[in-house]
C-alpha positions in Angstrom: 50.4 67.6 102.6 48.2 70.3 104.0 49.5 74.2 102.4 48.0 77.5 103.4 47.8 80.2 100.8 50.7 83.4 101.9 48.3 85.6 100.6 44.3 85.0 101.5 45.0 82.4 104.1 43.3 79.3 102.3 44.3 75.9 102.9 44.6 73.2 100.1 46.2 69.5 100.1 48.9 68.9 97.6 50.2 65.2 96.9 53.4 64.0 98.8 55.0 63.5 96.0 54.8 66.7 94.0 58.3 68.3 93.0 56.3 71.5 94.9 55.6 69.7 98.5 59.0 68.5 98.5 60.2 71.9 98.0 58.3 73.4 100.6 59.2 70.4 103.2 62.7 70.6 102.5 63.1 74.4 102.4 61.0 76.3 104.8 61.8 79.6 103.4 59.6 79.1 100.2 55.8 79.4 100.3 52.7 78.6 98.7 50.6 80.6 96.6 47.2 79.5 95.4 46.5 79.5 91.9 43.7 82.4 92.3 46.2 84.9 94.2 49.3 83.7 91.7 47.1 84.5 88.8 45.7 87.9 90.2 49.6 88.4 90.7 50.7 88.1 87.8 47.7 89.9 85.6 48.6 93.0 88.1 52.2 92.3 86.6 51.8 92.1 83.3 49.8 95.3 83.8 52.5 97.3 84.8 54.9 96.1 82.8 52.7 97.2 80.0 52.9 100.7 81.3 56.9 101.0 80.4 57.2 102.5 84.2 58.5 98.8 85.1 61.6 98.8 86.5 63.6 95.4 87.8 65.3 95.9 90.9 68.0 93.3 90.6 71.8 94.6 89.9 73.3 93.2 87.0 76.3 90.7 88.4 79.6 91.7 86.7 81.4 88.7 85.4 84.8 88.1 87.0 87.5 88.1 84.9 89.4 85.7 87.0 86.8 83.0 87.6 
């Protein structure tokens, strides 16, 4: 399976019958990162993190006290 890179465009082949080509050929709405541009990702990450100025933007989900 041919995969193009979201972020510099580069195509790479990835077996068939990685767990990761079958998640992309099932679900179109996840994409492929290269290792170079996941890695440069998530150095630029852990550098702000490091900062203390991170913030996650997620909402804590209340649990329901009837489920």
């Amino acid at each position: 399976m041919r995969v193009k890179c979201v972020i510099c465009d580069k195509i790479e082949k990835l077996d068939n019958e990685l767990p990761l080509a079958k998640k992309l050929r099932n679900r179109p709405i996840h994409t492929y990162m290269c290792e170079p541009c996941k890695d440069r990702i998530e150095v630029k990450t852990q550098a702000r993190q490091a900062t203390g100025k991170f913030r996650k933007h997620h909402t804590e989900e209340t649990e329901d006290e009837y489920i």
